[in-house]
RODO-2510 file (C-alpha; in nm, 4 decimals, decimal comma):
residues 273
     n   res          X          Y          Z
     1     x     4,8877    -0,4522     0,2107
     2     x     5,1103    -0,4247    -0,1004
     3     x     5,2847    -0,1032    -0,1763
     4     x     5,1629     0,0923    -0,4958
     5     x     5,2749     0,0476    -0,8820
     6     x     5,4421    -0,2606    -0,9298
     7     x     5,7066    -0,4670    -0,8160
     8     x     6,0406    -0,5273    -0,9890
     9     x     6,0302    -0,8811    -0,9364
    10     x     5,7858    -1,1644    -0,8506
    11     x     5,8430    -1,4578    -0,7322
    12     x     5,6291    -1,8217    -0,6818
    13     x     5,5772    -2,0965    -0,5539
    14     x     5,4534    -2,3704    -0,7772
    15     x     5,2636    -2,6942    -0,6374
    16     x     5,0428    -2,5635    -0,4180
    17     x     4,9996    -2,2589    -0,6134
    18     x     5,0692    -2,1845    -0,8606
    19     x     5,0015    -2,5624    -0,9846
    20     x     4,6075    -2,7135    -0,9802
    21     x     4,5814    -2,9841    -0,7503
    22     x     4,5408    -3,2299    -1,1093
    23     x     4,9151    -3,1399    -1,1839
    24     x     4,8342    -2,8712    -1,4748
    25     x     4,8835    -2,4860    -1,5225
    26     x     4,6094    -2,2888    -1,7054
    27     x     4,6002    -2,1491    -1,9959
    28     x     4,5110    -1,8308    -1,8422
    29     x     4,7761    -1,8047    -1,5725
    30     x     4,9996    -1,8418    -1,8261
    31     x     4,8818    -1,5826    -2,0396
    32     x     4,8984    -1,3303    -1,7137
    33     x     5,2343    -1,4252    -1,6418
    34     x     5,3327    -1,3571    -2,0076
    35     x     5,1531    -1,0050    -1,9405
    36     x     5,3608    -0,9663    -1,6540
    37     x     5,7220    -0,9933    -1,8482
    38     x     5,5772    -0,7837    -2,1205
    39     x     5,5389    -0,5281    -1,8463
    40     x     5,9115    -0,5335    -1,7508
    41     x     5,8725    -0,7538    -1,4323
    42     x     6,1154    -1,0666    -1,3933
    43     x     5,9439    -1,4129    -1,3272
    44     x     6,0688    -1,6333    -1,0970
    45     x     5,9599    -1,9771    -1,0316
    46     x     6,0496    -2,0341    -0,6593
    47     x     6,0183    -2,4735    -0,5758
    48     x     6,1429    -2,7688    -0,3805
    49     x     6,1559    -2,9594    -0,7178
    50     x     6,5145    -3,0476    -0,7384
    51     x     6,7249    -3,0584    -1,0815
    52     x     6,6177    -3,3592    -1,2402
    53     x     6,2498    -3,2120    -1,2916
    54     x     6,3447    -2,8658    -1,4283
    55     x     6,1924    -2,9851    -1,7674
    56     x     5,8682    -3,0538    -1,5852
    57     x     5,8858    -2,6852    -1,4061
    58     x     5,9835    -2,4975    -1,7029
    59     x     5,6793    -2,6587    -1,8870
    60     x     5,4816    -2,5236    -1,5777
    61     x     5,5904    -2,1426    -1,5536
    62     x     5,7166    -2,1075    -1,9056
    63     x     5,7521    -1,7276    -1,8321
    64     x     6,0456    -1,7404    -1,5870
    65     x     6,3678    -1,5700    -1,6150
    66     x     6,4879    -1,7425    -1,3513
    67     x     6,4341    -2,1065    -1,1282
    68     x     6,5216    -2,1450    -0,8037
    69     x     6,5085    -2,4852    -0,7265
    70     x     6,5550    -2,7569    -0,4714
    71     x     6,4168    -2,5029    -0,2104
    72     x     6,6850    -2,2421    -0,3052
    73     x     6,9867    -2,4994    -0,3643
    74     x     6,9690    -2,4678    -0,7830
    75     x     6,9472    -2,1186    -0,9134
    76     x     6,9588    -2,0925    -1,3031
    77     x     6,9561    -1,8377    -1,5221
    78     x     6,7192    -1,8760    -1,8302
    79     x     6,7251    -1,5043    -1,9313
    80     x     7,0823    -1,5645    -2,0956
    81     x     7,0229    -1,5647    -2,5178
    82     x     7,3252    -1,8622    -2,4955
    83     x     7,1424    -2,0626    -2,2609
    84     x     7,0711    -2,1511    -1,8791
    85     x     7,3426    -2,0494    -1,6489
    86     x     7,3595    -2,2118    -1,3210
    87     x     7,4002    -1,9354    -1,0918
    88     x     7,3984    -2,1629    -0,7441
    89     x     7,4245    -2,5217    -0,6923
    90     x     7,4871    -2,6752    -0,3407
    91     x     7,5164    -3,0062    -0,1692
    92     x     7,4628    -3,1533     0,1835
    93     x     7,7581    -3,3441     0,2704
    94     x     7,6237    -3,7218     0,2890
    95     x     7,8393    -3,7451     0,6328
    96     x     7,6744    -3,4663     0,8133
    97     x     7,3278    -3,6387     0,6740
    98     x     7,4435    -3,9573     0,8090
    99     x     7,4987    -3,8141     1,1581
   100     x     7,2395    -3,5676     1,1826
   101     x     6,9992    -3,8872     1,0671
   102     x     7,1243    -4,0827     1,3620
   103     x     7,0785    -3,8142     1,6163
   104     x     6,7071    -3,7637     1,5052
   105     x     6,6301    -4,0983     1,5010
   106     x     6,7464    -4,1347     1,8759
   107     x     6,4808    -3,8390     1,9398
   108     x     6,2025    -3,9822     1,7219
   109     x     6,2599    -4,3429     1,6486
   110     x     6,2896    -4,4862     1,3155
   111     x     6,2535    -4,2879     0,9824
   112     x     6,1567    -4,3448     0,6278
   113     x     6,3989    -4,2157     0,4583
   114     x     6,4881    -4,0862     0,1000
   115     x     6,7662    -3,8539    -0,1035
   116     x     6,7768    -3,6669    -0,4301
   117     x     7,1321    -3,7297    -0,5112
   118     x     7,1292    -3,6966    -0,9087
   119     x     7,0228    -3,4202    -1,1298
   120     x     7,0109    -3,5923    -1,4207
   121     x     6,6112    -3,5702    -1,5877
   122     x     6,3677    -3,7474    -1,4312
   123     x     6,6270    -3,9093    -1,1572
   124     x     6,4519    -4,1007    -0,9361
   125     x     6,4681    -4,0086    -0,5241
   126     x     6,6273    -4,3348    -0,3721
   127     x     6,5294    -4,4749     0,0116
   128     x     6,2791    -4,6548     0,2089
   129     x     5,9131    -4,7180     0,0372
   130     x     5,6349    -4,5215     0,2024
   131     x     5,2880    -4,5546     0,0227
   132     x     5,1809    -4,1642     0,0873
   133     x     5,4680    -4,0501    -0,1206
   134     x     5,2933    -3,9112    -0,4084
   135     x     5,5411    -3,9667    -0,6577
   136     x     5,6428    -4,3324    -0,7393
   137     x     5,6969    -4,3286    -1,0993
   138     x     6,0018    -4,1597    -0,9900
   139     x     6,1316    -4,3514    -0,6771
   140     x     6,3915    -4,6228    -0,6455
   141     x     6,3994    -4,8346    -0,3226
   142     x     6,7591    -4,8473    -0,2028
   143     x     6,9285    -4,9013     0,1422
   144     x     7,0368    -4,6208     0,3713
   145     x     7,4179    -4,7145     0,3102
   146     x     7,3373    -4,6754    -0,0528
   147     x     7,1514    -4,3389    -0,0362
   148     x     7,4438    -4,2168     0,1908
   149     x     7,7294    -4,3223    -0,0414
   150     x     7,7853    -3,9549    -0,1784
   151     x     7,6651    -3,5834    -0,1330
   152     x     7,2965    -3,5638    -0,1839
   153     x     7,0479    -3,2124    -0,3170
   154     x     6,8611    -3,2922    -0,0206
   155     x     6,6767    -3,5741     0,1797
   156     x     6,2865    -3,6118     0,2938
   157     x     6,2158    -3,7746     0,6494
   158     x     5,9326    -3,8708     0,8251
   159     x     5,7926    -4,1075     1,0978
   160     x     5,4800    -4,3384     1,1860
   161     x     5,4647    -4,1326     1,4842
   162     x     5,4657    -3,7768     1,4085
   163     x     5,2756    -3,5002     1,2492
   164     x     5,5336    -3,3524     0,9951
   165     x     5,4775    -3,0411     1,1672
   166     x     5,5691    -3,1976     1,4858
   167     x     5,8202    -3,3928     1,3287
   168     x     5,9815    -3,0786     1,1833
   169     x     5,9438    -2,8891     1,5446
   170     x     6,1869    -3,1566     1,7437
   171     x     6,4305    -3,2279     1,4280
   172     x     6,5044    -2,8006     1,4728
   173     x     6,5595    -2,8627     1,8555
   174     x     6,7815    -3,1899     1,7640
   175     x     6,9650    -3,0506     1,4454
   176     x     7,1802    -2,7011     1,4381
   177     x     7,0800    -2,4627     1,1429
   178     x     7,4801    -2,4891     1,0678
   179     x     7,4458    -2,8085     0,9835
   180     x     7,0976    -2,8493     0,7955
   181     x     6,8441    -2,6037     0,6589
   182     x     6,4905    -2,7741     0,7867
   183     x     6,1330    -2,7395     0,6394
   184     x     5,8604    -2,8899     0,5225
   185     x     5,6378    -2,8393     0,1729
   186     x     5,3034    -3,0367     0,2106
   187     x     5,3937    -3,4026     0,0946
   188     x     5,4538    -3,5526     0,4469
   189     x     5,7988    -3,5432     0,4841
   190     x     6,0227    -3,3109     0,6068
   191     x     6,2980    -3,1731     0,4371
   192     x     6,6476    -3,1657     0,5299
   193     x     6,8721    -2,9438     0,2818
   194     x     7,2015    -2,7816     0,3081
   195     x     7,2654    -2,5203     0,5541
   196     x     7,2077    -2,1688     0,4584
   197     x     6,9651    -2,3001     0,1872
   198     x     6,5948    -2,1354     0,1430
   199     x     6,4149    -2,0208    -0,0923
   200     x     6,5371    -1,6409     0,0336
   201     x     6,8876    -1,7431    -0,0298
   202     x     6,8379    -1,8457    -0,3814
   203     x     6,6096    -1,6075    -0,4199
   204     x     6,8603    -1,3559    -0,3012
   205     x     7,1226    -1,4460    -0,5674
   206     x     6,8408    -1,3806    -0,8252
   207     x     6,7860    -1,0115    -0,6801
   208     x     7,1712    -0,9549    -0,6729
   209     x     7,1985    -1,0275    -1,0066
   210     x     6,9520    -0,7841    -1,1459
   211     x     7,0514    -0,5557    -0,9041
   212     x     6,7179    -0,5365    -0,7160
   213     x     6,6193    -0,4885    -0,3724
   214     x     6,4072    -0,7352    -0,1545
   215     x     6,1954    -0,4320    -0,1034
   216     x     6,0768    -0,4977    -0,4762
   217     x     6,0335    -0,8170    -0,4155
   218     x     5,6711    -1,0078    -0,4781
   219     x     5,6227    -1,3514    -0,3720
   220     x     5,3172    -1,6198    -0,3743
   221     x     5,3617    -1,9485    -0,1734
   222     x     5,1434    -2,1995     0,0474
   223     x     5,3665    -2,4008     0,2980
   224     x     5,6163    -2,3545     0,5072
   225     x     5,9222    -2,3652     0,2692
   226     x     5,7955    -2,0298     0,1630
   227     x     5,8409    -1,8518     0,4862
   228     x     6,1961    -1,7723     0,4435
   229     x     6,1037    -1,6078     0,1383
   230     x     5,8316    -1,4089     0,2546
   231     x     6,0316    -1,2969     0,5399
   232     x     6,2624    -1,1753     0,3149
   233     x     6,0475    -1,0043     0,0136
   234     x     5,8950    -0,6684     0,1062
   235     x     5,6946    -0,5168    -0,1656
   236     x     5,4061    -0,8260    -0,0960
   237     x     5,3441    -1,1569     0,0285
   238     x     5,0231    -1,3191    -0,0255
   239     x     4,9569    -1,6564     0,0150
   240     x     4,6871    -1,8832    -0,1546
   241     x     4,3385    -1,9702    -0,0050
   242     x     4,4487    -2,3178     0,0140
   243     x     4,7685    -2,2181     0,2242
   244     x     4,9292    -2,3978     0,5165
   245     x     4,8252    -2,1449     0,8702
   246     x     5,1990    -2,0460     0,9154
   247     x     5,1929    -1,8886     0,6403
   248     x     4,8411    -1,7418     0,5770
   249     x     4,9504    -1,6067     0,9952
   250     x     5,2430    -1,3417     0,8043
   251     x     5,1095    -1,3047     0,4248
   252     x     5,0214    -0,9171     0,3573
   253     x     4,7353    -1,0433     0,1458
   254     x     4,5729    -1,4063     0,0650
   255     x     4,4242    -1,4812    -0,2733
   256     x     4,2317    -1,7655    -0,4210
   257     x     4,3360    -2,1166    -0,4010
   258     x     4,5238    -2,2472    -0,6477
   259     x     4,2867    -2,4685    -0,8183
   260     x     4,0794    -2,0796    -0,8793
   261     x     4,4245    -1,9242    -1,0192
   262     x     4,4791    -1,7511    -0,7280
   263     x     4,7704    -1,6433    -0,8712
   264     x     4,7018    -1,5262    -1,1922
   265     x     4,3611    -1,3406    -1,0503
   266     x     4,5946    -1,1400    -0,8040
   267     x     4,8378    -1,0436    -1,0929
   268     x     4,5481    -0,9358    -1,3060
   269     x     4,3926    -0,6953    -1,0789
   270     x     4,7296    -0,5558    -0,9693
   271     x     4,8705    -0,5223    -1,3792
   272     x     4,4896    -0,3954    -1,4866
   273     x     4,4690    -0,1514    -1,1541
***
């Protein structure tokens, strides 16, 4: 259960939960979350969305202080009256990709691949067509050697053959955490992004710049990219009805799904309590 008062920070995930499943954010969540920086309380939204869609994520938590992106590689600073200050921005070396790439596909077989190499707005990902990937308006097909040619954000894998769960289990046996941070959000794929990146890391930076402790800490999520950050966070970590089981199995409290606010409902009861 959640400790009592209120935290000094909260932090969440978006697609999944705080995001409907048609793409939109309600009126009403964001009139709680607006409640919740009148009350003092830093917002933070927590994603995988890389760089090139922060217009489309600060449209979709319009209350946030702070954005910690590309599952913890992007931090920024929107509290700053001059304007966003990148507080963290990392890179997985495209030759430790390349390698670690090969040495999964000798476990697995062959992968669709792709890379989010620019962070320029609305940047398309680059790689191999797959048909599940929800996102085409934004995708580019272009050979490996091409999507290799420089550092990338991060890169999304998966097979014909494997659950991405499944998937995700072997390519953690096959690929040192030294080399690659590995998880997986809910589209499919997983994700491979620079070592020592999660969305604890980045959220980490956030807390050591407002001087606050993960104790304080209040976090929402759905899928397994949030587990780092629920590990981390103390005060409470509740995960939507709609969440994957790993991380409904270590949430301190579960809420409604996201297409009920689940979210905003939780926030209400615990600002009006």
């Amino acid at each position: 259960m959640t400790r009592p008062g209120l935290p000094k920070l909260i932090a969440t995930d978006l697609d999944g939960t705080l995001v409907r499943s048609d793409d939109t954010v309600s009126a009403y969540t964001h009139e709680i979350l607006d409640r919740v920086r009148a009350a003092g309380i830093p917002v933070v939204g927590a994603t995988g969305r890389g760089p090139r869609l922060t217009e489309l994520t600060r449209n979709d938590i319009r209350a946030a202080d702070f954005l910690v992106m590309a599952g913890g590689g992007r931090v920024v600073d929107q509290s700053d009256p001059v304007g966003p200050v990148v507080l963290r921005d990392e890179r997985l070396s495209s030759e430790v990709l390349a390698a670690l790439l090969a040495d999964l596909e000798a476990a697995v077989g062959p992968l669709t691949v792709m890379v989010e190499a620019s962070d320029e707005h609305d940047a398309p990902l680059w790689g191999d067509y797959h048909p599940d990937w929800p996102y085409q308006d934004r995708f580019e097909v272009r050979n490996r050697a091409e999507c290799l040619a420089g550092d990338v954000i991060k890169a999304f894998a998966r097979t014909a053959d494997h659950h991405v769960d499944e998937l995700l289990a072997v390519a953690r046996q096959v690929v040192p955490p030294h080399l690659a941070t590995l998880t997986q959000a809910g589209l499919g794929f997983i994700e491979i992004c620079p070592p020592g990146v999660d969305k604890a890391t980045g959220l980490s930076v956030v807390a050591q710049r407002l001087g606050v402790d993960p104790a304080e800490v209040l976090v929402f999520g759905d899928m397994p990219n949030d587990l780092p950050m629920f590990e981390w966070a103390g005060w409470g970590r509740v995960a939507v009805a709609n969440a994957h089981p790993a991380l409904r199995a270590v949430a301190d409290d579960l809420t409604l799904r996201n297409d009920d606010d689940g979210v905003a409902v939780y926030l209400d009861r615990l600002l009006s309590r």
